[in-house]
TORNU-598494 format. One record per residue: residue number from 1; y, x, z of N, C-alpha, C in turn. Coordinates in steps of 0.05 Angstrom, whole numbers. Atoms other than C-alpha are relative to their C-alpha. Example, Ala and Ser with C-alpha at 12.3 -4.5 7.8 and 13.67 -1.06 7.14 Angstrom:
BEGIN
1  -24  18  0  -90  246  156  24  18  0
2  -24  -16  -1  -21  273  143  22  -15  14
***
This chain:
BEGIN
1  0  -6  -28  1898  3301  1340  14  -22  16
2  -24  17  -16  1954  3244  1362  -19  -19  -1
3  3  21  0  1911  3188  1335  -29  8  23
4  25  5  -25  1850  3214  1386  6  2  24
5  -4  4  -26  1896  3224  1446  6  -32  -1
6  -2  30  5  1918  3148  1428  -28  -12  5
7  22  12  1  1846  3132  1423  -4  -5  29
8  12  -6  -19  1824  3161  1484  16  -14  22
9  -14  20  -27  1893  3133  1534  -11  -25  -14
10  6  33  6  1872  3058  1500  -28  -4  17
11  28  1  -6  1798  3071  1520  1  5  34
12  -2  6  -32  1810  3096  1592  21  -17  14
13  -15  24  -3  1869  3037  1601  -16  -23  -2
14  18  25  -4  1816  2989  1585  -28  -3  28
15  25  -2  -22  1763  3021  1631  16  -4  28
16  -7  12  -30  1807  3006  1690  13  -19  -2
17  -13  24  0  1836  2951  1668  -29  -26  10
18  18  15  3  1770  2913  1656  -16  -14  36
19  10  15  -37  1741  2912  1739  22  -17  1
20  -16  21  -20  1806  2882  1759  -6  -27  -18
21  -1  27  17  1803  2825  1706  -31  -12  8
22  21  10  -9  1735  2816  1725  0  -15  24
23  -5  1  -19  1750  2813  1790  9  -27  3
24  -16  27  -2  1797  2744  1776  -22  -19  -14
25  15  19  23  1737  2716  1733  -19  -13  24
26  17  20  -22  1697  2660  1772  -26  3  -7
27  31  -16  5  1616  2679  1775  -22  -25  16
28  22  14  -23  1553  2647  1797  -18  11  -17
29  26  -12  1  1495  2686  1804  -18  -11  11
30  14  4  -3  1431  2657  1807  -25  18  11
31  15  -25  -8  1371  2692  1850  -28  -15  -1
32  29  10  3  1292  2688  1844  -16  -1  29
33  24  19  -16  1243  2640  1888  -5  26  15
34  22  -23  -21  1216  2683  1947  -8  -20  17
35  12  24  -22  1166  2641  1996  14  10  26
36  -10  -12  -26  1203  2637  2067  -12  -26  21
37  7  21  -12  1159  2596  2111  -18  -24  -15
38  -3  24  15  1146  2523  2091  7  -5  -31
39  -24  8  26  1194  2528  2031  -2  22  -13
40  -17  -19  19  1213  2570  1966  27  -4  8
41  -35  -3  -16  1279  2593  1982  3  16  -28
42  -22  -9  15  1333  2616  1928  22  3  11
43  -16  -12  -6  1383  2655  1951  25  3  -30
44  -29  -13  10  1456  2648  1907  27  1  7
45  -28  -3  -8  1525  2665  1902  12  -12  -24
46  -17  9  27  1585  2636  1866  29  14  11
47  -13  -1  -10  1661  2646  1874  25  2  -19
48  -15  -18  22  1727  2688  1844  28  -8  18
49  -19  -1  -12  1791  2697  1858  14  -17  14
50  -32  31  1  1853  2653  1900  16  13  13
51  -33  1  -11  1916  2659  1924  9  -12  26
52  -14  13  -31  1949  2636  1995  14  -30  -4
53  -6  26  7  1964  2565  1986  -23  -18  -20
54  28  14  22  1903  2546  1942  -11  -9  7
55  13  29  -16  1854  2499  1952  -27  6  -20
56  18  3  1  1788  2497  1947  -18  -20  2
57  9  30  -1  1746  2438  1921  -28  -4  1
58  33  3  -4  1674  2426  1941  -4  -22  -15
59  21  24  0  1625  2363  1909  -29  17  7
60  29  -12  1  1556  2376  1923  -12  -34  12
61  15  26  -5  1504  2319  1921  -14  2  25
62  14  -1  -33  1479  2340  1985  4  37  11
63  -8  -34  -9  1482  2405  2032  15  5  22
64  -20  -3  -23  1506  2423  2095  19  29  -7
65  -26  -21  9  1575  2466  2095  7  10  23
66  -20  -22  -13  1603  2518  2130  24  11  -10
67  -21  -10  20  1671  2545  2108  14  17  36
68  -16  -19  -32  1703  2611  2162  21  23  -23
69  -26  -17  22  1770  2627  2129  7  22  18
70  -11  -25  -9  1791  2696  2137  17  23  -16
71  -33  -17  0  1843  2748  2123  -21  17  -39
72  14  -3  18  1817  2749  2044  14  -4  -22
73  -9  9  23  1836  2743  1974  -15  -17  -21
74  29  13  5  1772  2716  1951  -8  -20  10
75  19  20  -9  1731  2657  1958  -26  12  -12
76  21  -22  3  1660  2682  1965  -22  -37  18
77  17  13  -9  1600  2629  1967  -29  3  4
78  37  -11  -3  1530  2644  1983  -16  -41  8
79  9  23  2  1485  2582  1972  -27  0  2
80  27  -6  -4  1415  2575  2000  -11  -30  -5
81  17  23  2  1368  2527  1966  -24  2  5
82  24  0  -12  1304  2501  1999  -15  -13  -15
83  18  14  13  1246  2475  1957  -36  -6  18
84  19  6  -18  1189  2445  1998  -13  -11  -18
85  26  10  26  1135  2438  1940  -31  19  17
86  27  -16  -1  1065  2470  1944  -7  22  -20
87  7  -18  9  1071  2514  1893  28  21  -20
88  -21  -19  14  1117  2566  1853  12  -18  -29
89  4  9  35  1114  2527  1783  28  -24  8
90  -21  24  -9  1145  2461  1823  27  18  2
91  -28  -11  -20  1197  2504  1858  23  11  -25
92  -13  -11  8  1223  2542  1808  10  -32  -34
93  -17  21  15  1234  2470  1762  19  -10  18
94  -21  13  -11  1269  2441  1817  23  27  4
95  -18  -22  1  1312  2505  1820  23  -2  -23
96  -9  -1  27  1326  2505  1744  20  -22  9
97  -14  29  2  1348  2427  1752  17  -1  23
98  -23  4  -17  1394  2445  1808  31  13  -12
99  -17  -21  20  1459  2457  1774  24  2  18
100  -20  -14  -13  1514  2498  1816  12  18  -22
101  -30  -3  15  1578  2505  1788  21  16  11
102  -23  -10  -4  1649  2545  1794  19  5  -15
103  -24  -13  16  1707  2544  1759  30  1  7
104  -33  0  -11  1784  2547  1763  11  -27  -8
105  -15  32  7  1828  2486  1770  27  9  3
106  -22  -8  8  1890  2527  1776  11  33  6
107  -2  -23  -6  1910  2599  1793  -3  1  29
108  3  -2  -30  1884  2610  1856  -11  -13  12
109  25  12  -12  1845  2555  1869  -24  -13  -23
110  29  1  12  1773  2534  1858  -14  -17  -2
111  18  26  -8  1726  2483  1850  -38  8  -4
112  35  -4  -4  1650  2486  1870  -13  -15  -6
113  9  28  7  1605  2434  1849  -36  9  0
114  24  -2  11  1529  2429  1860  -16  -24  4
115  10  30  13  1479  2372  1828  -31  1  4
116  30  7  -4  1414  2350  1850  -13  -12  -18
117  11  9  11  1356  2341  1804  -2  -38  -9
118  0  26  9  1365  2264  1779  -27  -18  25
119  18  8  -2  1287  2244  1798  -1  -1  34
120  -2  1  -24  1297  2215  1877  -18  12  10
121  18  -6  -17  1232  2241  1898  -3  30  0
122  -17  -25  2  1254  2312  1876  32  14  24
123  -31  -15  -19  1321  2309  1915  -7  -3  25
124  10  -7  -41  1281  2294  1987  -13  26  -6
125  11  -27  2  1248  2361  1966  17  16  5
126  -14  -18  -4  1300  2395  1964  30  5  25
127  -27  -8  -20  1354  2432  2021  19  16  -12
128  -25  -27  5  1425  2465  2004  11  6  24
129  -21  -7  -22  1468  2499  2055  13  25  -18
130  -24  -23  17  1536  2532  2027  9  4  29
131  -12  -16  -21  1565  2584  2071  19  18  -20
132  -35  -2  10  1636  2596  2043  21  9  25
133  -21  0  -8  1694  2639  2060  17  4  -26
134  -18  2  26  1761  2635  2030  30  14  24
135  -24  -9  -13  1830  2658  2052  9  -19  22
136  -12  11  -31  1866  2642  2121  26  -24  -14
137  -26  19  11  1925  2610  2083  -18  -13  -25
138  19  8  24  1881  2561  2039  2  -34  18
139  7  21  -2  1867  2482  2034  -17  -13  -8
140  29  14  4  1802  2449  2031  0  -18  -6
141  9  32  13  1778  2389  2000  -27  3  -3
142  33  7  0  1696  2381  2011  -10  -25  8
143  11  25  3  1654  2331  2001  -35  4  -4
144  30  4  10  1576  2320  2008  -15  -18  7
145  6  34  -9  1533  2260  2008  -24  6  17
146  16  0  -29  1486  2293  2067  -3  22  13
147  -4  -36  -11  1498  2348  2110  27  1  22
148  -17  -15  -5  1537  2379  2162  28  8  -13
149  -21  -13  9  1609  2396  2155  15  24  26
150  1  -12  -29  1630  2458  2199  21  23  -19
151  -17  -20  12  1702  2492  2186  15  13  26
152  -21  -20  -20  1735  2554  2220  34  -10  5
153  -30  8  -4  1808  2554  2238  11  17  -25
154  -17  -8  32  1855  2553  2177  30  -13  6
155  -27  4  -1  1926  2550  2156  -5  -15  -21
156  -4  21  19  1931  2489  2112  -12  -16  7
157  9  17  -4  1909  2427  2102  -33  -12  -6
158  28  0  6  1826  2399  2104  0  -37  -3
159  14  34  8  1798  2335  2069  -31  5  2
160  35  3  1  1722  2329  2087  -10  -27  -2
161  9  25  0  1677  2278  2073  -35  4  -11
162  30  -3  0  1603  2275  2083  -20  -37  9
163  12  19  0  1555  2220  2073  -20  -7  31
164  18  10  -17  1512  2231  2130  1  32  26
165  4  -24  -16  1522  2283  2188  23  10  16
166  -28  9  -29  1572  2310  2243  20  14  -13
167  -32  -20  1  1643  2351  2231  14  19  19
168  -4  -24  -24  1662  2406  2266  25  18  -16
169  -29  -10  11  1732  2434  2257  10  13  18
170  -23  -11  -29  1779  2487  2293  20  -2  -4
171  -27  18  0  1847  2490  2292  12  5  -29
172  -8  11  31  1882  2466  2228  25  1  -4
173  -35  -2  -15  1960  2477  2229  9  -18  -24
174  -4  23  14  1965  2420  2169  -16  -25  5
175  6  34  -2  1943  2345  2164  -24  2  -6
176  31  -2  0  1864  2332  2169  -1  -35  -5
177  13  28  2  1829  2275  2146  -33  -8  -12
178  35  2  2  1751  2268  2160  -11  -25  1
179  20  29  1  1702  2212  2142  -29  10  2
180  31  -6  4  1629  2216  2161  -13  -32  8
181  12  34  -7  1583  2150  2148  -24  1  30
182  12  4  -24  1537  2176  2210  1  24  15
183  -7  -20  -9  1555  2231  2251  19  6  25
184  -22  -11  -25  1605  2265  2315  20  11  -17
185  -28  -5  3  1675  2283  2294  12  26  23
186  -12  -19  -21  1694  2351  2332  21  15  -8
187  -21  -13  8  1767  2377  2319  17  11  28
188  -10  -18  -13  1805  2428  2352  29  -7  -4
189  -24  4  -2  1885  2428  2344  0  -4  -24
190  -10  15  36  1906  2388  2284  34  6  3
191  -36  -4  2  1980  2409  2265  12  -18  -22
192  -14  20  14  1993  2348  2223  -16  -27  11
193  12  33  1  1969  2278  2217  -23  -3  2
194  40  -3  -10  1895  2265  2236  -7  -37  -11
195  7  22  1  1859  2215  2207  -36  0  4
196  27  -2  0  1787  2208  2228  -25  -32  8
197  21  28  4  1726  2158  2219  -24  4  -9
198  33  -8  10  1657  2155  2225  -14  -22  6
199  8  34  -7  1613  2094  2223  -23  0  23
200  17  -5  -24  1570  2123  2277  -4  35  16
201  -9  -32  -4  1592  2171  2318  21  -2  25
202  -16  -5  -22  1635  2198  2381  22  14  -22
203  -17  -7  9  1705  2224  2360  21  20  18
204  -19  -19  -31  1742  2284  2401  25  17  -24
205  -23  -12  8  1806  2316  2382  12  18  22
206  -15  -16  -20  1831  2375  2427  29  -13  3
207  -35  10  -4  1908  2359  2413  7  -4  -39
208  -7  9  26  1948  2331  2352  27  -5  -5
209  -31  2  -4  2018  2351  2332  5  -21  -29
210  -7  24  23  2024  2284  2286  -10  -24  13
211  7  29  -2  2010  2213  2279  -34  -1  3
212  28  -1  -9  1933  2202  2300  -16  -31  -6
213  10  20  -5  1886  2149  2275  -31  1  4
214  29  -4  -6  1809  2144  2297  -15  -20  -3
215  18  33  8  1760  2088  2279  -33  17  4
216  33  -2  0  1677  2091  2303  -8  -24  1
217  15  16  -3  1633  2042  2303  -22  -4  11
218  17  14  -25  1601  2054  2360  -1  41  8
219  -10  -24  -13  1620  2123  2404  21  -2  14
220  -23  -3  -17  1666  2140  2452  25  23  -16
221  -26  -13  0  1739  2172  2437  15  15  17
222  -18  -11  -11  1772  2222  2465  22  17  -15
223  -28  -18  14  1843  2265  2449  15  4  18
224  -27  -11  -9  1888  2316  2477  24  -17  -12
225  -15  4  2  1954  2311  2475  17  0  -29
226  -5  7  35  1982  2269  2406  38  2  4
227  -25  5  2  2053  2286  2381  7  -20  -16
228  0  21  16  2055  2214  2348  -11  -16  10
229  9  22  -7  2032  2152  2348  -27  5  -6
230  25  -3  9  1961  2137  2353  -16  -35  1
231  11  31  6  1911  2077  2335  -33  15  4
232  27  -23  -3  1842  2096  2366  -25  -31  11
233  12  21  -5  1784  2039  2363  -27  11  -9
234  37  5  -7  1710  2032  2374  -9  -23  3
235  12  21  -4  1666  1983  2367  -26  -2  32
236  9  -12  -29  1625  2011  2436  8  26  10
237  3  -29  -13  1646  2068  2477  20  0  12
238  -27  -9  -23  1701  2103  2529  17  7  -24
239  -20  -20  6  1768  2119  2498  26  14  20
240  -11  -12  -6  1800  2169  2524  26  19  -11
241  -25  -25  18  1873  2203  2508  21  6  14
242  -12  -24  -29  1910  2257  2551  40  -21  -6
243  -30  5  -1  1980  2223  2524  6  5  -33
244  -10  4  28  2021  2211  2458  29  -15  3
245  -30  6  -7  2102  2206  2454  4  -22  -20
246  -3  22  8  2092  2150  2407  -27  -24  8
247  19  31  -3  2066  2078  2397  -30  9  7
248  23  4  -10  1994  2068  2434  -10  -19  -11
249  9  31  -4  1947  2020  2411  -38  10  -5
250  34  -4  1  1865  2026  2429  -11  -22  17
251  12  26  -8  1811  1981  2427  -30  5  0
252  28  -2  -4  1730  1978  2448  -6  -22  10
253  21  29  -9  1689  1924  2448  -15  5  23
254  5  -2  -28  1660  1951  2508  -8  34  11
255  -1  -26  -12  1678  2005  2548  21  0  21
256  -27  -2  -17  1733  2037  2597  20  26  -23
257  -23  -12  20  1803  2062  2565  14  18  17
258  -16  -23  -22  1847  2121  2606  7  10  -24
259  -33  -6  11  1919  2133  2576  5  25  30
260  -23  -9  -15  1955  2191  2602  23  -10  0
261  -34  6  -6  2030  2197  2597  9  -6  -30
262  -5  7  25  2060  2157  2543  34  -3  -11
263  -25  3  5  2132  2160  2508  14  -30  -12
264  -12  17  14  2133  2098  2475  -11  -25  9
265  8  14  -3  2097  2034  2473  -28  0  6
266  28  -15  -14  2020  2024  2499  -15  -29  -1
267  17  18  -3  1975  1964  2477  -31  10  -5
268  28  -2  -14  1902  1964  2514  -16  -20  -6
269  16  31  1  1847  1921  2499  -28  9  -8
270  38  -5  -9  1768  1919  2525  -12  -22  2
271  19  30  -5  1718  1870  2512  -9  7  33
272  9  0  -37  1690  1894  2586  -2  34  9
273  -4  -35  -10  1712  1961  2615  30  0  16
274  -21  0  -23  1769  1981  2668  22  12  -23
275  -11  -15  18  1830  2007  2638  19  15  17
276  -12  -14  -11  1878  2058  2662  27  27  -12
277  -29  -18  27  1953  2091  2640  13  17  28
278  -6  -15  -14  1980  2143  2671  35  -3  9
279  -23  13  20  2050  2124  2643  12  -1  -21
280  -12  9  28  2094  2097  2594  28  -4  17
281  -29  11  -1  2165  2089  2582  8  -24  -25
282  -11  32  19  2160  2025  2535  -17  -7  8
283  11  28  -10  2129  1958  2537  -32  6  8
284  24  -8  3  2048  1962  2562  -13  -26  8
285  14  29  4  2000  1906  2539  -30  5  5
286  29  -12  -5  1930  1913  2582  -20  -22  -3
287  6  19  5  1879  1871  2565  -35  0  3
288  30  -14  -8  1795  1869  2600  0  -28  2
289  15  25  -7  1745  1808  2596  -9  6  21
290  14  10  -19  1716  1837  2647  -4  42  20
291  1  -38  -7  1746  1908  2697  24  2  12
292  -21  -17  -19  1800  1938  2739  19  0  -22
293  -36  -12  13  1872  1943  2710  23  21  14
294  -16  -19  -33  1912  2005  2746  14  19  -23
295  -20  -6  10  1980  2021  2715  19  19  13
296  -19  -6  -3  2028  2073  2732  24  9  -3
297  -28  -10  20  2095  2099  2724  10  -28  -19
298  -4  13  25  2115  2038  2682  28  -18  -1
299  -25  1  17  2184  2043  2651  27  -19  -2
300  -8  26  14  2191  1973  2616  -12  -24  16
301  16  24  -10  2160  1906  2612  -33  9  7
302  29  1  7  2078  1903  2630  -10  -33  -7
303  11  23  -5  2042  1849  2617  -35  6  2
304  39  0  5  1955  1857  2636  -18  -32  20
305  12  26  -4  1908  1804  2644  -26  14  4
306  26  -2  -1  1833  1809  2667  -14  -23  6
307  14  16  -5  1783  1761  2674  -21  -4  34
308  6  -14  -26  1757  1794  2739  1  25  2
309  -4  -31  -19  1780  1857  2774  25  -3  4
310  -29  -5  -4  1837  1883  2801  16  8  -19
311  -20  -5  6  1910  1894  2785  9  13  10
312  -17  -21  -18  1949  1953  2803  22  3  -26
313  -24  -13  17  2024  1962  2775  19  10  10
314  -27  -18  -17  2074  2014  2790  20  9  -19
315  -27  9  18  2142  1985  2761  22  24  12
316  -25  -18  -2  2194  2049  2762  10  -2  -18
317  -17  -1  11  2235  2024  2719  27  -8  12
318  -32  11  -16  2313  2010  2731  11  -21  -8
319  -7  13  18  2359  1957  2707  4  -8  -20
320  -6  3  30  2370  1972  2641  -30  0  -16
321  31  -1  12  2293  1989  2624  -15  -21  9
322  27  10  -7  2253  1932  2660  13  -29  -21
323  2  26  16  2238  1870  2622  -23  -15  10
324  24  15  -15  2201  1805  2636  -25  8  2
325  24  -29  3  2134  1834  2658  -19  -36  20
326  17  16  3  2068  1785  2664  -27  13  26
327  23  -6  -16  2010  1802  2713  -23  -27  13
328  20  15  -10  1946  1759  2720  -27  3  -15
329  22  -2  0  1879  1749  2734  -21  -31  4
330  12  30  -10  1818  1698  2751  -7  -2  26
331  3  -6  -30  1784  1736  2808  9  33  -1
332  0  -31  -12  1813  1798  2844  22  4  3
333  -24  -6  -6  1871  1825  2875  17  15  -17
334  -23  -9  16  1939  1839  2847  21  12  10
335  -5  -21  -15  1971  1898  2874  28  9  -19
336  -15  -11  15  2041  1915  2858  27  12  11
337  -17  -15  -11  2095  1969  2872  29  -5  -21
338  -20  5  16  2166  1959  2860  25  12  15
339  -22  -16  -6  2232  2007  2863  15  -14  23
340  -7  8  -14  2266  1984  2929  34  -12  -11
341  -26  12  13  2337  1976  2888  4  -16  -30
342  4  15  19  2305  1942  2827  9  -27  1
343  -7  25  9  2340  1877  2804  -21  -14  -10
344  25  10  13  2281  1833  2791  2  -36  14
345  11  25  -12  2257  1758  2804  -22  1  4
346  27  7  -6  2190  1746  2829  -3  -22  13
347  18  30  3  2145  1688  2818  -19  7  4
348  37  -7  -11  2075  1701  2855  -13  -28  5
349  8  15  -20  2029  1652  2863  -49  2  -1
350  21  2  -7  1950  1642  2880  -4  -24  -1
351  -5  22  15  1927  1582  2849  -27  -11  20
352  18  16  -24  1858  1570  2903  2  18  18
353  -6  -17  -10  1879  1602  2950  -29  8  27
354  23  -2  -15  1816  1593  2997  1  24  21
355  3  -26  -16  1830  1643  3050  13  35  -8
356  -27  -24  6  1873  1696  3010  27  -9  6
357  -22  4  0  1941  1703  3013  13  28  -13
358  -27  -28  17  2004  1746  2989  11  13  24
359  -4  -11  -17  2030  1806  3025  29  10  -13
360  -22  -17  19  2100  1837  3009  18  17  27
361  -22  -19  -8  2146  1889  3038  28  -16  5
362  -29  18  -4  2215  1841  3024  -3  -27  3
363  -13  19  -16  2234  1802  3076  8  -24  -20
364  -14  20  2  2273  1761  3031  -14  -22  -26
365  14  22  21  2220  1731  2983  -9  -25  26
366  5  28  -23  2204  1663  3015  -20  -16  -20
367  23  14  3  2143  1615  3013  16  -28  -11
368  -4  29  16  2143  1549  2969  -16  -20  5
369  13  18  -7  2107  1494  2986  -2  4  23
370  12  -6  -20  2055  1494  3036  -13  28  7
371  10  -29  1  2039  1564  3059  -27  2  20
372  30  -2  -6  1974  1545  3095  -25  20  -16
373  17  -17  17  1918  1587  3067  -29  -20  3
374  5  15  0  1875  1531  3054  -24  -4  -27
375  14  -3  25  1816  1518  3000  16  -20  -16
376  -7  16  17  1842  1495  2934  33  -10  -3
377  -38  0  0  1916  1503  2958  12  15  -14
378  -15  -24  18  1969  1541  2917  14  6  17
379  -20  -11  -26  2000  1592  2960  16  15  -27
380  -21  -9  11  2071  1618  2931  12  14  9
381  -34  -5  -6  2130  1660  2941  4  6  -27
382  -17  -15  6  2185  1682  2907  27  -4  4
383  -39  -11  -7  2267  1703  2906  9  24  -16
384  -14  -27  18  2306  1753  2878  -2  16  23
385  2  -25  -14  2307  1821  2897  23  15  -18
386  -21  -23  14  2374  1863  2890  13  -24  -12
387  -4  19  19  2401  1796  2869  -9  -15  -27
388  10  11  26  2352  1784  2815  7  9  -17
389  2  -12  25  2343  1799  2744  -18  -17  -15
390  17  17  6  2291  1790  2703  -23  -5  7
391  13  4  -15  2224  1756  2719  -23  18  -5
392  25  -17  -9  2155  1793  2752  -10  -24  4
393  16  22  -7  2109  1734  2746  -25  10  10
394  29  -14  -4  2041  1755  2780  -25  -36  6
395  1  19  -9  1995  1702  2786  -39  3  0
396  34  -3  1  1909  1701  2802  -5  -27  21
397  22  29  -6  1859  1644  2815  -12  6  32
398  19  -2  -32  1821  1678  2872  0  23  8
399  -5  -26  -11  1849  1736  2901  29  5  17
400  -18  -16  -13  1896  1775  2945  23  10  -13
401  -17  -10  1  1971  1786  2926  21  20  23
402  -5  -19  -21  2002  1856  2955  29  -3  -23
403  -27  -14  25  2080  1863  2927  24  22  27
404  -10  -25  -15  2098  1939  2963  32  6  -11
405  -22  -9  16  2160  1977  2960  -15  29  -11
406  23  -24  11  2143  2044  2910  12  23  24
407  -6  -27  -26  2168  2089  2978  -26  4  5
408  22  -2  -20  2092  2075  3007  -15  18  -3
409  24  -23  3  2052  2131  3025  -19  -8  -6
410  30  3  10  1986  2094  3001  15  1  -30
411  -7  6  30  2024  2096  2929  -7  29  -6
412  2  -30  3  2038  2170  2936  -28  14  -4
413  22  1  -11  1965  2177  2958  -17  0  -30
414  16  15  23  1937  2135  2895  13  15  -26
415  -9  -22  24  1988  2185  2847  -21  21  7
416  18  -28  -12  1949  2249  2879  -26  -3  -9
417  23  4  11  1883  2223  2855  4  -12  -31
418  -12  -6  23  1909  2206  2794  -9  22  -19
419  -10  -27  3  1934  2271  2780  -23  21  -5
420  34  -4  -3  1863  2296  2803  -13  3  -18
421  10  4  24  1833  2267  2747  14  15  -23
422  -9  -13  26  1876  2288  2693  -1  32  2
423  -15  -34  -7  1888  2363  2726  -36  12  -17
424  22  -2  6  1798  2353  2722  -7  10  -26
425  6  1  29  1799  2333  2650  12  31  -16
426  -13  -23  14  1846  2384  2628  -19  27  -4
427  16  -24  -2  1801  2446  2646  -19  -4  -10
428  27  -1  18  1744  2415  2611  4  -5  -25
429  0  0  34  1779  2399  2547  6  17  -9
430  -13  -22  4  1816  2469  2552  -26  18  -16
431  21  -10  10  1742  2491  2534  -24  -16  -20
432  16  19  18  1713  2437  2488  7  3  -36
433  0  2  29  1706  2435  2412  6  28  -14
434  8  -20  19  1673  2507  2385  -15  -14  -20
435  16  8  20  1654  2510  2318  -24  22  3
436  27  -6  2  1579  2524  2314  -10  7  -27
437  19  5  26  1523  2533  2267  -1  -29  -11
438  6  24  6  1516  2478  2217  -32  -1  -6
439  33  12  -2  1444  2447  2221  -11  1  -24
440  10  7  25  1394  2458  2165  -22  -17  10
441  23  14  -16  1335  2403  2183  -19  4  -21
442  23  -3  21  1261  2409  2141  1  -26  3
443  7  20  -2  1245  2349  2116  -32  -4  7
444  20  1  -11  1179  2322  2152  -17  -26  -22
***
């Protein structure tokens, strides 16, 4: 009688033991060809258990991704393959020869893996799209060599990398770092380090509490507000970035650049496009073959150069923050506001002067040479201001020198529009970068 109650607790201890253990075991279920359209379609799943801090590792030879983490203990994949053959016999070989994978790489996290038939003219036949969730506390690592990448908002950190197609991200409260060889880059709040690059492609970032780097090769840039330094270049397009409390440095071979408000340092540079900073409190290096230069707020030293357009600089710095500061051009006026109790030297001059001349607010700068306004003459001033300091060289070929005090109501005027702009931008980035559907395309 003892050894059959023994029997019987062993037998029902195993029967509830056995779901949960199941439950931790990693699965992939395969499903049978149904015609949907155009295509045989196979419908599977893979997955199994993880843990809060786990990580989740995609390869797939091709396949657009979705991944929408949510309040889970599971990773749960559903995998839809498309076979564009003519008949059932094809479809269900290229099925066989697709091999999707899942297993464990450590307690809690997972790795996915799926492999396209060898024979190239087989793998244009065929479409994947994985639609993956996994836990809210989780860190991704995917990878596919064509396809869409399109992830919800998660707590940890995401590595994506797709051969051919856009990125679409929400907010991320660890370090992100996306590569796509042709595609758009769309991220929401990155809470670490951002590194993003696409060899064809626009690049947007809501905001970024880290260091920020961006590289296209041909798209425009934009980014909220970076807690770090950032390095943001294009080979064509606008960059745009709301502000960043460290080092600045962006570059486009041709476009226009707009800096908000910057904490640190701020080098600019446009093969042909206007550039524009909102401010800085360190050094700012602007630099256009061919566009408008219009600086405000600025700290430290500037130094910008254009080849043609104007110059606008508005020096609020004090004694201890300004440093020698550079301003010139070939054609176009050079416009510049300066603290009424600033210690400075200024050296202005207009090198043909042909009918321009220099305008200034203090009395006590005085003319050098000949101050005729004359073709081919060099018209000059300068003197110290506040007894001098260090020097404000401004100097253009064929244009109009203005040197204001920063009291003037047209300064005030030219902040307010400013302001304008940025107050503009704000409300449209406040609503920019949902994640969407990721794209399945037929091949034609």
């Amino acid at each position: 009688m003892a050894r059959t109650v023994a029997l019987f607790s062993a037998l029902m201890f195993m029967a509830l033991v056995s779901p949960l253990a199941a439950q931790d075991q990693v699965y992939v279920r395969r499903g049978n060809p149904k015609r949907e359209g155009r295509a045989w379609t196979e419908h599977a799943e893979c997955g199994g258990a993880a843990r809060e801090g786990g990580r989740l590792v995609l390869r797939s030879d091709a396949g657009s991704v979705r991944v929408m983490p949510q309040a889970s203990g599971r990773v749960t994949c559903r995998v839809r393959i498309r076979a564009f053959t003519p008949n059932l016999e094809q479809a269900e070989r290229l099925f066989r020869e697709y091999k999707l994978g899942a297993h464990t790489l450590e307690e809690g996290s997972l790795m996915i893996s799926g492999e396209l038939p060898p024979e190239y003219h087989w793998r244009r036949a065929l479409l994947v799209h994985f639609e993956i969730t996994t836990p809210k506390d989780y860190n991704l690592d995917l990878a596919t060599n064509a396809g869409d990448l399109i992830v919800g908002d998660l707590n940890g950190e995401l590595r994506g990398n797709t051969a051919g197609g856009d990125v679409q991200v929400g907010d991320v409260t660890g370090p992100v770092h996306v590569e796509t060889k042709g595609g758009d880059i769309d991220l929401g709040l990155v809470g670490g380090r951002l590194d993003a690059q696409t060899a064809g492609g626009s690049i947007h970032a809501r905001q970024v509490n880290g260091d920020a780097v961006m590289e296209t090769s041909g798209g425009e840039i934009t980014a909220g507000s970076i807690a770090g330094s950032v390095s943001a270049v294009t080979a064509g397009g606008d960059i745009v970035l709301r502000g960043a409390t460290g080092p600045v440095r962006a570059e486009t071979a041709g476009g226009q650049i707009r800096v908000g408000t910057c904490g640190s340092s701020v080098r600019l540079e446009s093969a042909g496009g206007s550039i524009r900073v909102q401010g800085a409190r360190g050094v700012v290096e602007a630099e256009t073959a061919g566009g408008s230069i219009d600086l405000f707020r600025l700290e430290s030293a500037v130094r910008a150069e254009t080849t043609a357009g104007r110059i606008f600089a508005e020096i609020s710095a004090n004694r201890q923050t300004f440093a020698a500061s550079h301003l010139a051009n070939s054609v176009g006026d050079v416009v510049v506001f300066i603290p009424a109790d600033l210690p400075l030297s200024v050296d202005a001059a207009i090198e043909q002067a042909f009918g321009h001349h220099i305008v200034t607010d203090f009395s006590n700068l005085r003319w050098v040479g000949n101050s005729e306004r004359l073709p081919s003459r060099v018209v000059r001033v300068e003197g110290a201001l506040n007894g001098g300091g260090k020097i404000l060289r401004i100097r253009t070929l064929m244009g109009d020198i203005e040197i204001h005090r920063a009291d003037s109501p047209a300064l005030e005027e030219m902040r307010q529009h400013q302001e304008a702009f940025w107050s503009h931008w704000q409300q449209y980035w406040a609503t920019h970068c949902k994640v969407t559907e990721a794209k399945e395309e037929e091949p034609k």
